[in-house]
mmCIF entry with sequence, helices, sheets and N, C-alpha, C, O atoms, coordinates in Angstrom:
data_MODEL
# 
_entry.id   MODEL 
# 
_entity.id                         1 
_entity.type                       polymer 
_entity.pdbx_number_of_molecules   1 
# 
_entity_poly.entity_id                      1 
_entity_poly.type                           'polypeptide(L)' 
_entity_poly.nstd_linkage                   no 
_entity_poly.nstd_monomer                   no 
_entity_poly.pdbx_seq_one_letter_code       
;(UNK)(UNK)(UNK)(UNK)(UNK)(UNK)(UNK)(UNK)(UNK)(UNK)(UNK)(UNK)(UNK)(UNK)(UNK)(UNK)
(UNK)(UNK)(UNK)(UNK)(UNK)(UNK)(UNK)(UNK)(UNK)(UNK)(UNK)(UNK)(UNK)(UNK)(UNK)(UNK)
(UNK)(UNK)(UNK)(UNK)(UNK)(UNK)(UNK)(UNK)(UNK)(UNK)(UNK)(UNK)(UNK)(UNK)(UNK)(UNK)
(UNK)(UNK)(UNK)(UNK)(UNK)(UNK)
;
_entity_poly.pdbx_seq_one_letter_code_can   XXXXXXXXXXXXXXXXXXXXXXXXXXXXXXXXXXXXXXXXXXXXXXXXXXXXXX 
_entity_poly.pdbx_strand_id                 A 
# 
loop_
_entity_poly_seq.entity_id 
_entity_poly_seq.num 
_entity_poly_seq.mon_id 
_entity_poly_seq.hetero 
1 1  UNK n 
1 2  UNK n 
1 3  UNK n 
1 4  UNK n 
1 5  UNK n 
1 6  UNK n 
1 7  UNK n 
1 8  UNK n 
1 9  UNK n 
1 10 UNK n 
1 11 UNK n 
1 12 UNK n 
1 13 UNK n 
1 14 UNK n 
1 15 UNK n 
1 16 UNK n 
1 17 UNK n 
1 18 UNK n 
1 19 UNK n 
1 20 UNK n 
1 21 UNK n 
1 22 UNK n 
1 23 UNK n 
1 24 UNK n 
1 25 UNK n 
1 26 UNK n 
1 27 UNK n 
1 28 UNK n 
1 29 UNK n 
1 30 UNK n 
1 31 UNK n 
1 32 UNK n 
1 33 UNK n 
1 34 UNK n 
1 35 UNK n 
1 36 UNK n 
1 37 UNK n 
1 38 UNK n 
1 39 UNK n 
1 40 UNK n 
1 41 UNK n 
1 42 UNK n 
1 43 UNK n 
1 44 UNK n 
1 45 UNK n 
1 46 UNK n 
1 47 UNK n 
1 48 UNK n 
1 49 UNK n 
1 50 UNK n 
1 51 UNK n 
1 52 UNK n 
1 53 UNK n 
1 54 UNK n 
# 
_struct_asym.id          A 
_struct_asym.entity_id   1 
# 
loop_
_struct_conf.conf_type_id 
_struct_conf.id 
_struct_conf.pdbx_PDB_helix_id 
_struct_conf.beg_label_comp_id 
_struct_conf.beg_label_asym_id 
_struct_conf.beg_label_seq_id 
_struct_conf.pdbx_beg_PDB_ins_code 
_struct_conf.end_label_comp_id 
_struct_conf.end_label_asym_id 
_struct_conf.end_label_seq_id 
_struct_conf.pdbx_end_PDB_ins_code 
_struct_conf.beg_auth_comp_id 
_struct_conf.beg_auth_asym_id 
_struct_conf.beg_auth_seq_id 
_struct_conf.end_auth_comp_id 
_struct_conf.end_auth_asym_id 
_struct_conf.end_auth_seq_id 
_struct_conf.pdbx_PDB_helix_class 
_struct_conf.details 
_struct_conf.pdbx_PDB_helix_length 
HELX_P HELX_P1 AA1 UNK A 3  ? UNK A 8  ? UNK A 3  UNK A 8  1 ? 6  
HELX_P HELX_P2 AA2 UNK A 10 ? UNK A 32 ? UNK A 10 UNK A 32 1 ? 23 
HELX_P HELX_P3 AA3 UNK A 36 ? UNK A 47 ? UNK A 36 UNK A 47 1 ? 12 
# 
_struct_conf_type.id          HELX_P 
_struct_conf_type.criteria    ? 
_struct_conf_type.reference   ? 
# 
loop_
_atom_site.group_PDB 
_atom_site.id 
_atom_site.type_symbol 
_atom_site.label_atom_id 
_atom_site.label_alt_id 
_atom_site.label_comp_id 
_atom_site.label_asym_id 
_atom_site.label_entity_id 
_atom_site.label_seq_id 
_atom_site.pdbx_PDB_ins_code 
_atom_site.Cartn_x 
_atom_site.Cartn_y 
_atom_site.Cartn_z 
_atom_site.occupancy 
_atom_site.B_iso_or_equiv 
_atom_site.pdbx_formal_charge 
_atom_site.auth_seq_id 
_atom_site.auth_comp_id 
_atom_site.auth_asym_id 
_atom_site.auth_atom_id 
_atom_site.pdbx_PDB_model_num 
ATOM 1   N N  . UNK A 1 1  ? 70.953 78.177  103.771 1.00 0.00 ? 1  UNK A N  1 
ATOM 2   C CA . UNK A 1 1  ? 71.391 78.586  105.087 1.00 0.00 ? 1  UNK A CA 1 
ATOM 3   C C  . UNK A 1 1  ? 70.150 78.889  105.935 1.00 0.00 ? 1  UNK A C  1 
ATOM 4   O O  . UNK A 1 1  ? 69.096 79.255  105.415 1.00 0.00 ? 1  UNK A O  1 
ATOM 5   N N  . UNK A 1 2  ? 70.324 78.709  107.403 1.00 0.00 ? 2  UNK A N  1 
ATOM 6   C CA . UNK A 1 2  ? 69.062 78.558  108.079 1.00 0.00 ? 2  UNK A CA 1 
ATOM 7   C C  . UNK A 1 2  ? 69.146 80.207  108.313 1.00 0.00 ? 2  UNK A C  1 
ATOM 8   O O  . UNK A 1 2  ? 70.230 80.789  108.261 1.00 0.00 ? 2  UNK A O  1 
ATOM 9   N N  . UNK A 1 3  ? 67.952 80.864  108.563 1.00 0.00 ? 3  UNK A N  1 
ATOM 10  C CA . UNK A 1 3  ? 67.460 82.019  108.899 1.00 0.00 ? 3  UNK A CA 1 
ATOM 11  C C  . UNK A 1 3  ? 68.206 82.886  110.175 1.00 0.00 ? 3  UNK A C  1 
ATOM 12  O O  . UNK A 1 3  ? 68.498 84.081  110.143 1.00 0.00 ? 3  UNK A O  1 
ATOM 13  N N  . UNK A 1 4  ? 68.432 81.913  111.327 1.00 0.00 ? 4  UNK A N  1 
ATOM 14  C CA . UNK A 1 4  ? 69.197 82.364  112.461 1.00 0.00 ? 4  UNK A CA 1 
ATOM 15  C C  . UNK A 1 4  ? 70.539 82.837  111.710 1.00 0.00 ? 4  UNK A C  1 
ATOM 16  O O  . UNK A 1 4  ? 71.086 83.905  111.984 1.00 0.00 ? 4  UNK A O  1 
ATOM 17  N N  . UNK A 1 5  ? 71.074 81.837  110.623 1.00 0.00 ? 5  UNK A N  1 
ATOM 18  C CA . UNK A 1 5  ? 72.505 81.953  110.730 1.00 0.00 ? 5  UNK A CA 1 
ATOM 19  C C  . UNK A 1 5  ? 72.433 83.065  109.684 1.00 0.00 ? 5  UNK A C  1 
ATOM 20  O O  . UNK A 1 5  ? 73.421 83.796  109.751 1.00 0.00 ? 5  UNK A O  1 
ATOM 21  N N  . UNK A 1 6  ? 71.667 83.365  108.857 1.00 0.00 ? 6  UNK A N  1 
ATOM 22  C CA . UNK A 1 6  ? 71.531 84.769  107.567 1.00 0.00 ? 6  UNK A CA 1 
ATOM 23  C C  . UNK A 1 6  ? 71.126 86.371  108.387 1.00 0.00 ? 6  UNK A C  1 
ATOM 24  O O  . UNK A 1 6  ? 71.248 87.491  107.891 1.00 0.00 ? 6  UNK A O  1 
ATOM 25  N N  . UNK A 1 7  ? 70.677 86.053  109.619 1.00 0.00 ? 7  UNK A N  1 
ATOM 26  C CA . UNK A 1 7  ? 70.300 87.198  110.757 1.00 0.00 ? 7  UNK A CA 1 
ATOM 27  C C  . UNK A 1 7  ? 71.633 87.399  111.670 1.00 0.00 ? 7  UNK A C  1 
ATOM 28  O O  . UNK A 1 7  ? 71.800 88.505  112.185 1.00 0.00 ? 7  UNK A O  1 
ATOM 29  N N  . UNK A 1 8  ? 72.631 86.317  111.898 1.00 0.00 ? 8  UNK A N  1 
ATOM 30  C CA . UNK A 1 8  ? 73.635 86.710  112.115 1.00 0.00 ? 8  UNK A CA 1 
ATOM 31  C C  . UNK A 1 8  ? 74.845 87.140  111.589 1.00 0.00 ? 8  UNK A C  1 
ATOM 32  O O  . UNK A 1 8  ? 75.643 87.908  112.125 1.00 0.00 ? 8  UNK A O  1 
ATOM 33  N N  . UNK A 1 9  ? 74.947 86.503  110.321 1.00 0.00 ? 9  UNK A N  1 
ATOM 34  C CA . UNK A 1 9  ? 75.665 87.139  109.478 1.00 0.00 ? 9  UNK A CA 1 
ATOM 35  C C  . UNK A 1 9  ? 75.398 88.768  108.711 1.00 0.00 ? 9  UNK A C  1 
ATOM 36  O O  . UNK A 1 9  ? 76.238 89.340  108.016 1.00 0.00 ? 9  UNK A O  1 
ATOM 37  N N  . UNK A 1 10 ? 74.250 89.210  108.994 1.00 0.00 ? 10 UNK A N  1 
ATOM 38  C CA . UNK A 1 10 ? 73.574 90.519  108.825 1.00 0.00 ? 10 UNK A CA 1 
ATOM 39  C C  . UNK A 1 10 ? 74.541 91.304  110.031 1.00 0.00 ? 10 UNK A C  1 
ATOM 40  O O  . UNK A 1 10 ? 75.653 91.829  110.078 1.00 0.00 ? 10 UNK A O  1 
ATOM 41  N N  . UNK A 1 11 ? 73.534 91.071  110.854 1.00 0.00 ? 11 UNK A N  1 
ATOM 42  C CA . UNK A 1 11 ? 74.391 91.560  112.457 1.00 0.00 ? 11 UNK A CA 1 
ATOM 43  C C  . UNK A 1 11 ? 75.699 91.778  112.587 1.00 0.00 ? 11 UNK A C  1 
ATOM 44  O O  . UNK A 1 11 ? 76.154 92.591  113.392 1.00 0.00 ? 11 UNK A O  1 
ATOM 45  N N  . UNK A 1 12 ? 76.398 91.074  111.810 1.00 0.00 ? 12 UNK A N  1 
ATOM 46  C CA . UNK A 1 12 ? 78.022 90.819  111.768 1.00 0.00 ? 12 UNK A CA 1 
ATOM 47  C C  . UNK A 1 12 ? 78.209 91.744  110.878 1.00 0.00 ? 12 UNK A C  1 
ATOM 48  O O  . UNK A 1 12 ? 78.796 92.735  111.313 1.00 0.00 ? 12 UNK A O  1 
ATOM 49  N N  . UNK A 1 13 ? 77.885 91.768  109.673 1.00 0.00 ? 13 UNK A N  1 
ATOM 50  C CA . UNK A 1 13 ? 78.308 92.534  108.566 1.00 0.00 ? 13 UNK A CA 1 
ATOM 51  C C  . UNK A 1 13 ? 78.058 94.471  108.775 1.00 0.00 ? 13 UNK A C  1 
ATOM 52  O O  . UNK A 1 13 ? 78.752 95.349  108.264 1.00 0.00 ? 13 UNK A O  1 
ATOM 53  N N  . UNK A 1 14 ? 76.753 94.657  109.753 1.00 0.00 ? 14 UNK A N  1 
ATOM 54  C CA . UNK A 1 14 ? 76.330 95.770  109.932 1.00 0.00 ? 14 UNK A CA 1 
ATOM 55  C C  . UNK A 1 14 ? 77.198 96.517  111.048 1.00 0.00 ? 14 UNK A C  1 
ATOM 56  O O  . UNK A 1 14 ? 77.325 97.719  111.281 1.00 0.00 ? 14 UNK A O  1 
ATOM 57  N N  . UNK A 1 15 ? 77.864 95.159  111.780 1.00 0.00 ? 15 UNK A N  1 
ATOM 58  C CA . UNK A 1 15 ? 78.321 95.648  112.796 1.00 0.00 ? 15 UNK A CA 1 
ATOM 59  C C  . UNK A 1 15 ? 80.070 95.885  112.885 1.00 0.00 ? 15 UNK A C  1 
ATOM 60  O O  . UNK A 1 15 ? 80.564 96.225  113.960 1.00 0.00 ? 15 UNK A O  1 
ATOM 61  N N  . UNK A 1 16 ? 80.546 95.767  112.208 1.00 0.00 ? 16 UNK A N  1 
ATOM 62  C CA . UNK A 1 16 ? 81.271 95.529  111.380 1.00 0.00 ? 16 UNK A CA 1 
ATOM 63  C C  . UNK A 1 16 ? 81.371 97.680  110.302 1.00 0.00 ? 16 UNK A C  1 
ATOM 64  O O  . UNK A 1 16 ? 81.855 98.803  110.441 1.00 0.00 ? 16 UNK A O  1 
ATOM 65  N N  . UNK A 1 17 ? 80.685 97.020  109.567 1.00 0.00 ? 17 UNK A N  1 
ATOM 66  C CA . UNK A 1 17 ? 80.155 98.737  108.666 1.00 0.00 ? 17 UNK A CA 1 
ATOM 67  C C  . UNK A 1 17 ? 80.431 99.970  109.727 1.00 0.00 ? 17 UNK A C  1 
ATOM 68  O O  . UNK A 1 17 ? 81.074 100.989 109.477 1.00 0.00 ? 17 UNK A O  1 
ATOM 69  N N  . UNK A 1 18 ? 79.504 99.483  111.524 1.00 0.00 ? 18 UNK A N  1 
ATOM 70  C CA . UNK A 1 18 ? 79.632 100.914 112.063 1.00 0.00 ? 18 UNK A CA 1 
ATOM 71  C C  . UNK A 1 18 ? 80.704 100.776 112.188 1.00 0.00 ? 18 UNK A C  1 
ATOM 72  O O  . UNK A 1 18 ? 81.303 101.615 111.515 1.00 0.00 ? 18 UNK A O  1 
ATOM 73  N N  . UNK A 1 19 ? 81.784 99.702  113.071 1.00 0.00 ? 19 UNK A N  1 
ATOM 74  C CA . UNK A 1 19 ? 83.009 99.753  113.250 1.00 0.00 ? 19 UNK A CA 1 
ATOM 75  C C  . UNK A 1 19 ? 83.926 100.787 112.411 1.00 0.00 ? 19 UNK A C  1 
ATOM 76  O O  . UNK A 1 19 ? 84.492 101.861 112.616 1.00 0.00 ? 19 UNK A O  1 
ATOM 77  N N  . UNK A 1 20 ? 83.824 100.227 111.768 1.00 0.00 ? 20 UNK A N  1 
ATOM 78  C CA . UNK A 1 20 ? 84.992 100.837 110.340 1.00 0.00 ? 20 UNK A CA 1 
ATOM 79  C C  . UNK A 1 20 ? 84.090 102.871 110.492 1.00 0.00 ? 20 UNK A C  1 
ATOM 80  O O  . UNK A 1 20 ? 84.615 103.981 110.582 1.00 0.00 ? 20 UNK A O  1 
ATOM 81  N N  . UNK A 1 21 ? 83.248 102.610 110.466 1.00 0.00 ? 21 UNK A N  1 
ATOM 82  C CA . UNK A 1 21 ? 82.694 104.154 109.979 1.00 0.00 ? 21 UNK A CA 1 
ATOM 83  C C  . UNK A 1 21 ? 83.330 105.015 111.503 1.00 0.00 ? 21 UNK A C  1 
ATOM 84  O O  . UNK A 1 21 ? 83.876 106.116 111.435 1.00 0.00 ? 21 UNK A O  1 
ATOM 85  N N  . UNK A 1 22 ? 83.086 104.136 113.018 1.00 0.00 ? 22 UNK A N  1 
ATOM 86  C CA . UNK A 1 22 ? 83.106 104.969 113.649 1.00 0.00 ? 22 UNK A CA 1 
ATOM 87  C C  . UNK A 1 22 ? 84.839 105.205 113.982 1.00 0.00 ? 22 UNK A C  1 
ATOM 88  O O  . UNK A 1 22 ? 85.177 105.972 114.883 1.00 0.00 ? 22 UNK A O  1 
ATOM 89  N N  . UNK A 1 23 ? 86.016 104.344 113.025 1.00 0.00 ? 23 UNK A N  1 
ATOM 90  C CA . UNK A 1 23 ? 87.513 104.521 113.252 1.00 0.00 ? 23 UNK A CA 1 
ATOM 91  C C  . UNK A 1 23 ? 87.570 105.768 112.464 1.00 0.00 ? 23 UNK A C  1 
ATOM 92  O O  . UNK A 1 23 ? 88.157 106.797 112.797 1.00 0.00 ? 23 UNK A O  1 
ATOM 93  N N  . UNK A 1 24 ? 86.843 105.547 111.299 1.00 0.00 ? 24 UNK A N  1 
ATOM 94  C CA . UNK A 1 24 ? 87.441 106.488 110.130 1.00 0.00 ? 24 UNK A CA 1 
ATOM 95  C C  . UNK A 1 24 ? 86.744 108.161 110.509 1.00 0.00 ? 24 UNK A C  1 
ATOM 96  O O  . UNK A 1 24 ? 87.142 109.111 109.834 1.00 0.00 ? 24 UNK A O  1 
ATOM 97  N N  . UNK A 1 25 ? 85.682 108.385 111.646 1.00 0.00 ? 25 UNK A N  1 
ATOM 98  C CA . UNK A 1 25 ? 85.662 109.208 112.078 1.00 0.00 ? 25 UNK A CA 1 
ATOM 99  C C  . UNK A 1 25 ? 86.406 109.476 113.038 1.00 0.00 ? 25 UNK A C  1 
ATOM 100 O O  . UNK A 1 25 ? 87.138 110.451 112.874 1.00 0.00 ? 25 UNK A O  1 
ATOM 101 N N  . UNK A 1 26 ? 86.471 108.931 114.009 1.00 0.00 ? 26 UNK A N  1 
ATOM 102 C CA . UNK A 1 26 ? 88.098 109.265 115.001 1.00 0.00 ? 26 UNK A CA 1 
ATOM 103 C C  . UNK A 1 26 ? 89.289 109.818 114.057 1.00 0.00 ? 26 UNK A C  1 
ATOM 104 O O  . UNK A 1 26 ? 89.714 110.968 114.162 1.00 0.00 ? 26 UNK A O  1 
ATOM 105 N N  . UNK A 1 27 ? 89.823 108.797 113.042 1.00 0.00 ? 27 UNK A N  1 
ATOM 106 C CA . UNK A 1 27 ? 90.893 109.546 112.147 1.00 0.00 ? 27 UNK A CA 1 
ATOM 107 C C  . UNK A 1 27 ? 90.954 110.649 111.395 1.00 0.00 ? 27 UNK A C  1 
ATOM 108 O O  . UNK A 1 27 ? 92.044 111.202 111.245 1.00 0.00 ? 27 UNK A O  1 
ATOM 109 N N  . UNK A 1 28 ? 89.712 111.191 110.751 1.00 0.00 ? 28 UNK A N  1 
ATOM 110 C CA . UNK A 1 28 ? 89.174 112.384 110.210 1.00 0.00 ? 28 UNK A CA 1 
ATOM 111 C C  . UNK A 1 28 ? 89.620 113.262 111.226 1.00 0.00 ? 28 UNK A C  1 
ATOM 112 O O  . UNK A 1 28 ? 90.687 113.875 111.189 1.00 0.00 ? 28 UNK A O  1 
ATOM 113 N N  . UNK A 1 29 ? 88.685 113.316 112.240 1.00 0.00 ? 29 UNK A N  1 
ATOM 114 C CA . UNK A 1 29 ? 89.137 113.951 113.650 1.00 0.00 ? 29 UNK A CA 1 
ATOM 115 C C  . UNK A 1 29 ? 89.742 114.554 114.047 1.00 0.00 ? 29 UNK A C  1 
ATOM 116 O O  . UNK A 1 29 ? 89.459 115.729 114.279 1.00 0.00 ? 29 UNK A O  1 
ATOM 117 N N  . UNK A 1 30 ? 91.387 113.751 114.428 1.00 0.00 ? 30 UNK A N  1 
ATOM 118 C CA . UNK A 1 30 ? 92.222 113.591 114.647 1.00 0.00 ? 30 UNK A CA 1 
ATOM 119 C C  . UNK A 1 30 ? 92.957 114.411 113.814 1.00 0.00 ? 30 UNK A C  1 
ATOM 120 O O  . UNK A 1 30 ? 93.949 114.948 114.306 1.00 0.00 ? 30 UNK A O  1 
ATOM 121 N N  . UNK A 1 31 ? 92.640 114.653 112.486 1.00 0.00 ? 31 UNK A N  1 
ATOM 122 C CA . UNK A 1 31 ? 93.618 115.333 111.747 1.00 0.00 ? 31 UNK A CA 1 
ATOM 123 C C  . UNK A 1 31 ? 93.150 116.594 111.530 1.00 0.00 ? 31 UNK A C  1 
ATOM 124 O O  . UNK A 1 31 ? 93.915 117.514 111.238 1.00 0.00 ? 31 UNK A O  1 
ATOM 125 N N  . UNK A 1 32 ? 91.597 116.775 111.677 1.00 0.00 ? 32 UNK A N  1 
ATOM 126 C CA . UNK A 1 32 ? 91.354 118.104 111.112 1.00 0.00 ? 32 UNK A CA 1 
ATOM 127 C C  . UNK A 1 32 ? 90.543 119.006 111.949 1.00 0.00 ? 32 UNK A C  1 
ATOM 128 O O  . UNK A 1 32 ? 90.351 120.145 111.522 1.00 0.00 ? 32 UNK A O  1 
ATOM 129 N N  . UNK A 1 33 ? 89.996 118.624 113.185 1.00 0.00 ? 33 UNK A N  1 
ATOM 130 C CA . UNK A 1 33 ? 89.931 119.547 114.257 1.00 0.00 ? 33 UNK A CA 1 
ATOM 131 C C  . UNK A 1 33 ? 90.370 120.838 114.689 1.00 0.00 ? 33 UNK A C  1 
ATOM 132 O O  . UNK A 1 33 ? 91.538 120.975 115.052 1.00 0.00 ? 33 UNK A O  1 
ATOM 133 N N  . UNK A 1 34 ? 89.728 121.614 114.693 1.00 0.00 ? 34 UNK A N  1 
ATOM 134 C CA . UNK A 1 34 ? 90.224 122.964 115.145 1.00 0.00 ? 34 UNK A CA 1 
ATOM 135 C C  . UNK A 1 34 ? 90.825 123.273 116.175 1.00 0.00 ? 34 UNK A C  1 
ATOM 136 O O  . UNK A 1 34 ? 91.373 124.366 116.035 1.00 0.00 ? 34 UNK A O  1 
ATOM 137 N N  . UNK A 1 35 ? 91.026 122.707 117.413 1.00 0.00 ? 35 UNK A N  1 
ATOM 138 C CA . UNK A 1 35 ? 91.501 123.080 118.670 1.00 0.00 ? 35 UNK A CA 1 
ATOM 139 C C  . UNK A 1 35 ? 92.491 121.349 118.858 1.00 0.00 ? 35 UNK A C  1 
ATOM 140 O O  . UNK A 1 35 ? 92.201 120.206 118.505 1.00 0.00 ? 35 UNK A O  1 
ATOM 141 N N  . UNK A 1 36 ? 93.541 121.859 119.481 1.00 0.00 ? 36 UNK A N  1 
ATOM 142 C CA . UNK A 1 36 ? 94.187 120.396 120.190 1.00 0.00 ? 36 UNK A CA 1 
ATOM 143 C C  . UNK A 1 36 ? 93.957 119.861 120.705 1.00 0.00 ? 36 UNK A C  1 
ATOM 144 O O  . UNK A 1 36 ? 94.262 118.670 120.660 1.00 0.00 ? 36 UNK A O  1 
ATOM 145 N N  . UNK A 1 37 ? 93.025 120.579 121.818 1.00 0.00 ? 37 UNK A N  1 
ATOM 146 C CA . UNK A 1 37 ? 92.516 119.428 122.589 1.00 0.00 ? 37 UNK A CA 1 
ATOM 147 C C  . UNK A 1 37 ? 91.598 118.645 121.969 1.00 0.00 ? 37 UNK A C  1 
ATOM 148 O O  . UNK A 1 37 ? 91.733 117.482 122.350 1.00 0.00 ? 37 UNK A O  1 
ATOM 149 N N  . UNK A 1 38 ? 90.647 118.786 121.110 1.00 0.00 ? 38 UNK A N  1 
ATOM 150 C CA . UNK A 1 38 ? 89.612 117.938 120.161 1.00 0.00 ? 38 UNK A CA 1 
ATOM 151 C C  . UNK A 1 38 ? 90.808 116.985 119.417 1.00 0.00 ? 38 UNK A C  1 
ATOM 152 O O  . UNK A 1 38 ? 91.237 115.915 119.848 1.00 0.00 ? 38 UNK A O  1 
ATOM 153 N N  . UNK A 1 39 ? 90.920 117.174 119.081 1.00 0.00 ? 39 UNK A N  1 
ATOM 154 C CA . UNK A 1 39 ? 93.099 116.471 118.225 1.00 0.00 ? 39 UNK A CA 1 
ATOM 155 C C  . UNK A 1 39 ? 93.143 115.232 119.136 1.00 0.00 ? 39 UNK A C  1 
ATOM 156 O O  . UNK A 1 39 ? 92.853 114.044 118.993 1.00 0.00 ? 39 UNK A O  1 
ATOM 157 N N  . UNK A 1 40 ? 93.693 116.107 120.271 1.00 0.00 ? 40 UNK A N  1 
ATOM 158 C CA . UNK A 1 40 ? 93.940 114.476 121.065 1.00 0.00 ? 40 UNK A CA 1 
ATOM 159 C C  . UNK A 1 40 ? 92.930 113.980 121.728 1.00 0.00 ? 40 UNK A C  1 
ATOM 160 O O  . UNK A 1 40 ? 93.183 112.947 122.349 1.00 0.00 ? 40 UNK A O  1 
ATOM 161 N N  . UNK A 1 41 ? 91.831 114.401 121.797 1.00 0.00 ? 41 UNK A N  1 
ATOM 162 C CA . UNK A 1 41 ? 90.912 113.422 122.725 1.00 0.00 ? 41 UNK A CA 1 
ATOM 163 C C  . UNK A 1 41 ? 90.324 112.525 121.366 1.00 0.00 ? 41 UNK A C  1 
ATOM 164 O O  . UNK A 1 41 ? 89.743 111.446 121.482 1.00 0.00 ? 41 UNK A O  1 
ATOM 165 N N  . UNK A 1 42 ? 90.588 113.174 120.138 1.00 0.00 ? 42 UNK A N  1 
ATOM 166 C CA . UNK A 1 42 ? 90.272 112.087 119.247 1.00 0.00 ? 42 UNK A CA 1 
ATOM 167 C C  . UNK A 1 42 ? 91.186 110.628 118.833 1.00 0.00 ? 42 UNK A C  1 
ATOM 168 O O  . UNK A 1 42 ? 90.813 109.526 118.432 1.00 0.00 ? 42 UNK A O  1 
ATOM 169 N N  . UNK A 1 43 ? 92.532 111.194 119.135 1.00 0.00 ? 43 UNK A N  1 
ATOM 170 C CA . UNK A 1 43 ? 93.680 110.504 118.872 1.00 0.00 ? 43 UNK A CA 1 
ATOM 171 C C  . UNK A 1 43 ? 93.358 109.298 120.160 1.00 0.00 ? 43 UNK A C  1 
ATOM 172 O O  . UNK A 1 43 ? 93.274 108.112 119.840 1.00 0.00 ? 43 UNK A O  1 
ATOM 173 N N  . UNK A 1 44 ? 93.191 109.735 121.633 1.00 0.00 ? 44 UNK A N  1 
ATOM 174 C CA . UNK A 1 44 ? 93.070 108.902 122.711 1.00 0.00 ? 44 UNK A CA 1 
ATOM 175 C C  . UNK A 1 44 ? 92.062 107.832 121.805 1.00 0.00 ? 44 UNK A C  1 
ATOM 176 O O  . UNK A 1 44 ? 92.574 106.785 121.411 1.00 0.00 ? 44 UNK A O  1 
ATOM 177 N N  . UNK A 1 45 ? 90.444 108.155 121.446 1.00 0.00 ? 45 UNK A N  1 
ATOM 178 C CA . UNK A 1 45 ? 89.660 107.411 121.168 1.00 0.00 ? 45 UNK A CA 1 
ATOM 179 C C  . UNK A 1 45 ? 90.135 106.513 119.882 1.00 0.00 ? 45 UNK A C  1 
ATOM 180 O O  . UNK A 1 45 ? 89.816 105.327 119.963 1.00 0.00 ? 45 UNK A O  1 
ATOM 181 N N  . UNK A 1 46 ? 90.751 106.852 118.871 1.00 0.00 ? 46 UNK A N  1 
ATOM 182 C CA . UNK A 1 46 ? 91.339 106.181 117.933 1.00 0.00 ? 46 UNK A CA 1 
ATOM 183 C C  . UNK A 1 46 ? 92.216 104.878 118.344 1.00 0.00 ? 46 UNK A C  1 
ATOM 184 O O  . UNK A 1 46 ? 92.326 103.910 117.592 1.00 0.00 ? 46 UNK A O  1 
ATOM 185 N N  . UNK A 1 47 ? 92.833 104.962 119.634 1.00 0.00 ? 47 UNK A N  1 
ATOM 186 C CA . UNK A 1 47 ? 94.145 104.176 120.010 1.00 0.00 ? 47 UNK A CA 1 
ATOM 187 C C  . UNK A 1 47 ? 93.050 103.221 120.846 1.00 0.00 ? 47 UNK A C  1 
ATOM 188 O O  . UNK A 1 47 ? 93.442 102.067 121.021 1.00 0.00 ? 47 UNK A O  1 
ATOM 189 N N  . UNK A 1 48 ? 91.497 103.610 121.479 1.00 0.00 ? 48 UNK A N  1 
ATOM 190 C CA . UNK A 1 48 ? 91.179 102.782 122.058 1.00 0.00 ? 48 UNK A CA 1 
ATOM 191 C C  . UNK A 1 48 ? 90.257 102.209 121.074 1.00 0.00 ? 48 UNK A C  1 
ATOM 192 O O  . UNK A 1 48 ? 89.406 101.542 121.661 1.00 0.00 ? 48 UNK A O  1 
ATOM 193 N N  . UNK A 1 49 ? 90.130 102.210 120.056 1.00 0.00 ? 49 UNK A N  1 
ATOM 194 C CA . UNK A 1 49 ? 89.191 101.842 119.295 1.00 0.00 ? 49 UNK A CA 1 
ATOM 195 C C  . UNK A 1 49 ? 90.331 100.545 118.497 1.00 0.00 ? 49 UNK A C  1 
ATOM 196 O O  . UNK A 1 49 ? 90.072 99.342  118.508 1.00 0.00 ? 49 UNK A O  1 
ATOM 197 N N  . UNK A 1 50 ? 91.256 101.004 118.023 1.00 0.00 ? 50 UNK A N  1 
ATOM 198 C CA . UNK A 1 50 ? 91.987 99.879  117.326 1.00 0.00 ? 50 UNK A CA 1 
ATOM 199 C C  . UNK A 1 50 ? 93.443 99.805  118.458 1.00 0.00 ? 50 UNK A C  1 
ATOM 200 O O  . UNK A 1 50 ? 94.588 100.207 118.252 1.00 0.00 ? 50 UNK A O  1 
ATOM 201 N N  . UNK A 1 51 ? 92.901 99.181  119.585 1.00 0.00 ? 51 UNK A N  1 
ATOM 202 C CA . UNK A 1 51 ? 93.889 98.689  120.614 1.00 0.00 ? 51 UNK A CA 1 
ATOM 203 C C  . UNK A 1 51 ? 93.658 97.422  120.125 1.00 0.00 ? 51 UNK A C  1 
ATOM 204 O O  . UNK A 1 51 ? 92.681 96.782  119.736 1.00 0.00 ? 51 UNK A O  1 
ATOM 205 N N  . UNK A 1 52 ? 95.179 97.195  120.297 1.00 0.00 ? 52 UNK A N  1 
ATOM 206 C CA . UNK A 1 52 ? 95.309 95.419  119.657 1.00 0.00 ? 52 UNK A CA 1 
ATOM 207 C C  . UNK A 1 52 ? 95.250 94.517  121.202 1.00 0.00 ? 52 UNK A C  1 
ATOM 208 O O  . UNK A 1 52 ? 95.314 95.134  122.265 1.00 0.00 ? 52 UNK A O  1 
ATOM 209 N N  . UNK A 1 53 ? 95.125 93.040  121.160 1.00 0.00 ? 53 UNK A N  1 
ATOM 210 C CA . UNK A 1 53 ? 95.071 92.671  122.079 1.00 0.00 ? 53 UNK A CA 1 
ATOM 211 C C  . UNK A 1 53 ? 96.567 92.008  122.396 1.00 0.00 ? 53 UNK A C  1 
ATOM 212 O O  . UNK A 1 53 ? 97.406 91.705  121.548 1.00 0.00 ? 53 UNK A O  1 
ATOM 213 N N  . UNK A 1 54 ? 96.675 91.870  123.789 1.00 0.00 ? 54 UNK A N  1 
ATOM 214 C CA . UNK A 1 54 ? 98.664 91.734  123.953 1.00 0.00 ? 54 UNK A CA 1 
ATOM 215 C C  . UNK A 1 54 ? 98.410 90.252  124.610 1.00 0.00 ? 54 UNK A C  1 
ATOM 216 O O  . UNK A 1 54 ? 99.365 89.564  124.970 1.00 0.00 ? 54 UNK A O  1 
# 
């Protein structure tokens, strides 16, 4: 495989890793926050993070 395409598949895979890390912190969040309002402004960011496309 040529070098461009092993630097993008890196890129993809890393980018990808934060994805997932930065849902599963929204959902953590979301559930175990001390105040409600932290609750739902995490819940808002969760719904915009895995908004599906229509």
């Amino acid at each position: 495989m040529s070098t461009v395409l092993q630097h993008a598949a890196l890129i993809t895979a890393a980018s990808a890793c934060w994805y997932a890390l930065a849902v599963s912190a929204a959902a953590i969040t979301a559930v175990v926050a001390r105040t409600a309002d932290r609750r739902r402004d995490a819940r808002e960011v969760l719904k915009v993070l895995v908004r599906r496309a229509r």
